[in-house]
N, C-alpha and C positions, 0 to 999 in steps of 0.2 A: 421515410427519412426522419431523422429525430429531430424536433424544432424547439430553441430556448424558451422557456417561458418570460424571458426578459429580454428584446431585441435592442434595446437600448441602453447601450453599458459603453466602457472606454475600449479605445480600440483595441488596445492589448488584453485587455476581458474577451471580447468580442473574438476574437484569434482563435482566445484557449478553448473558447466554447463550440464556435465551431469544431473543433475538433485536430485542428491544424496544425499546433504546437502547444509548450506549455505557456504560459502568461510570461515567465521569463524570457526566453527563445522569442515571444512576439516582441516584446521591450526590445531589447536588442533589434530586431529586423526593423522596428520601426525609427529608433534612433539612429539607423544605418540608412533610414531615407531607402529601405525597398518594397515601404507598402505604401498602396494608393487607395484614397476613395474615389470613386466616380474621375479615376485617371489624373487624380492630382496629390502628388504625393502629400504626405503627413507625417510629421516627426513629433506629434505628441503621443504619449503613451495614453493617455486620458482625455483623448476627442471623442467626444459623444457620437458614438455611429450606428444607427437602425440596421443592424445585421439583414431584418426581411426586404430593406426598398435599395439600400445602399447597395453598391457594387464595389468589394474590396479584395484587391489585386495582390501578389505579392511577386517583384518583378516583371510587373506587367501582363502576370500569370492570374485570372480570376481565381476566389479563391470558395472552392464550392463545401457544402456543407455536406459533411460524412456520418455515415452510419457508424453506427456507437456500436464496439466490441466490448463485449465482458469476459473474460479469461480466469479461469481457475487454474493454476500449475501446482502441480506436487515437487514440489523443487527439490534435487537430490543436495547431498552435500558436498560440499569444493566450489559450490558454483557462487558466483558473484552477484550479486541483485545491482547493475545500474545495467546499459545501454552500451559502454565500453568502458573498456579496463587500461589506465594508461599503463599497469604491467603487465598487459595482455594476458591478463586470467581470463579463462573461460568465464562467460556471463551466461545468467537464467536462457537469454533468448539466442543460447544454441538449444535448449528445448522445442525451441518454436521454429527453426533450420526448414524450407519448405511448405512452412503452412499458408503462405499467401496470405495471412491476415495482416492487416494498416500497420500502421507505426502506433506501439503501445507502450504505457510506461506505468513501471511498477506501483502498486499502492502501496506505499511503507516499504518499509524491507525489511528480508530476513538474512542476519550475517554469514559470514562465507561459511563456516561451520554449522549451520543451523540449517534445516529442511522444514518437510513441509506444504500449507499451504501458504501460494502465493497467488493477490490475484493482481491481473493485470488490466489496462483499457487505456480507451483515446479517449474515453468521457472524463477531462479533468475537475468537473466539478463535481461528477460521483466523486471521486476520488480524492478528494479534499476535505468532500463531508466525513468521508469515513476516517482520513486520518485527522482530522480538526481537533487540536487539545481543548481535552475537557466536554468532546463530542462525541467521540469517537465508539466504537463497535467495540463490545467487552471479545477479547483474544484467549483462545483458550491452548494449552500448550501441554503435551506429554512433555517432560523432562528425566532422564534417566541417569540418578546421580549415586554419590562412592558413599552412601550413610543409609542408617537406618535409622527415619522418623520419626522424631518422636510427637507425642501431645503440643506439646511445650515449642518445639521446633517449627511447627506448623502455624501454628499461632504467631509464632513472632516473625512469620514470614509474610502472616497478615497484618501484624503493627506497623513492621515497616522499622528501616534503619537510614541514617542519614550516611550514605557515599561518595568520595568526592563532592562533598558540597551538595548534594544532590537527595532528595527522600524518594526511596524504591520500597514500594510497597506491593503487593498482589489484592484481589477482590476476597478472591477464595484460595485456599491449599489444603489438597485431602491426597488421601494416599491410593493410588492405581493398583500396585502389586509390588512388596517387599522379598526381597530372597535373604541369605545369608548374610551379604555384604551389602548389596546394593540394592536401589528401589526405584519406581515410578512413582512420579508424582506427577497429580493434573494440577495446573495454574493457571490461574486468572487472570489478563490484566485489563485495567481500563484506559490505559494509555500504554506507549510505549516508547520510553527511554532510549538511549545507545546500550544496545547492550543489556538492559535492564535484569532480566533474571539471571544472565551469569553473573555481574555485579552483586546484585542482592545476597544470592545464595554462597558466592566467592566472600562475602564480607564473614560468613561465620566460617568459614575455610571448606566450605562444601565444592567439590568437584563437578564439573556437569559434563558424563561424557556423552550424552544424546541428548537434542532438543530439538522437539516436533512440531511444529502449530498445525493442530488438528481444526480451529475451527475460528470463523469469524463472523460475532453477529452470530444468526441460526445456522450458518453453514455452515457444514461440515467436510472433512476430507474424504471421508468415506470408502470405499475401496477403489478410487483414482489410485493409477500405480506412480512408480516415483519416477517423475522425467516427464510424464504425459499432463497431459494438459484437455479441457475441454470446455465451450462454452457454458457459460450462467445459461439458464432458464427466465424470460421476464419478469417471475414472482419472485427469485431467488437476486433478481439486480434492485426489484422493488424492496425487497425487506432491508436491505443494508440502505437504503435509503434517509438521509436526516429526519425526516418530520415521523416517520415508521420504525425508531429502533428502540423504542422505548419498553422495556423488560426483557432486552435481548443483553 
């Protein structure tokens, strides 16, 4: 079973580590007076509680420490990246329909229109490192737009332009495969925006009619088909790691 390396954090920390919810979702439950320490309820979000001696309840329910899933999905396109959709779009986790695995939530997302990988887990402090601005896992991304590339184009896709108030920039842009009209391009990014490379590339009137996230960190999509899903590997949940991503 996976154990914090820091047992003594706030109770709402303490929730999200376990495994249980996110730190929001515990905030709520606890300012709702339905979690307990040692059977006495607690309406602070920031009580200092030793996750390994304490015994904490929610509804009277102990609340036990869960094994940490890592999920890699190839997410088709139409599909929604949250947990539910108040216009009842289909979401990623009809992918996951039958698999018996915990209650997972996406790391980042990728828009309704965008595919891909996506990965998923109940370790939300993975998952925070990895999307942490200004920490984060460089994202690499097929893009398949309505121009043909040039020198100059590419470059200024690495300068960077200010949108909506906003500066969108990529790491790297090089070219995958040109046809007649249209082209691939591979993208970098080191963070991720709303939206960010349709934006970017929309700002010089560039089209994007496919856009793939092939990889995160060293990981790769690889030949996962699209809709399916499969666990991480230890080394492959170790590399995306904060203190281990350095040259990734």
């Amino acid at each position: 079973m996976a154990k914090s390396t820091a047992p003594s954090n706030g109770l709402a920390r303490v929730l999200s580590k376990l495994g249980y919810c996110s730190r929001r979702e515990a905030e709520s439950l606890i300012q709702a007076g339905r979690v307990q320490i040692n059977s006495v309820v607690c309406r602070r979000i920031d009580q200092t509680v030793d996750a390994f001696k304490a015994v904490i309840s929610v509804d009277g329910v102990p609340v036990r420490r869960v094994t940490f899933v890592y999920v890699m999905l190839n997410k088709p396109r139409g599909l929604v990246t949250t947990t539910a959709d108040e216009r009842g779009r289909d979401t990623v986790f009809r992918c996951l329909e039958g698999s018996e695995l915990p209650r997972l939530v996406p790391v980042g997302r990728l828009d309704q229109a965008s595919e891909g990988m996506l990965l998923l887990t109940n370790d939300t402090q993975w998952a925070n490192g990895i999307t942490e601005p200004g920490h984060g896992c460089l994202k690499t991304y097929h893009v398949h737009i309505d121009r043909q590339p040039t020198p100059e184009f590419l470059r200024q896709l690495e300068t960077g332009v200010e949108v909506d108030g906003e500066f969108l920039r990529v790491v790297r842009a090089s070219t995958v495969r040109v046809g007649e009209r249209h082209s691939w391009l591979e993208l970098v990014l080191d963070e991720g925006r709303n939206r960010h490379l349709r934006r970017l590339l929309g700002a010089s009137g560039t089209d994007v009619l496919q856009l793939v996230r092939i990889g995160i960190g060293n990981l790769r999509l690889g030949s996962l088909q699209k809709g399916s899903w499969r666990q991480l590997t230890p080394d492959e949940v170790q590399s995306l790691r904060k203190p281990n991503r350095a040259g990734n």
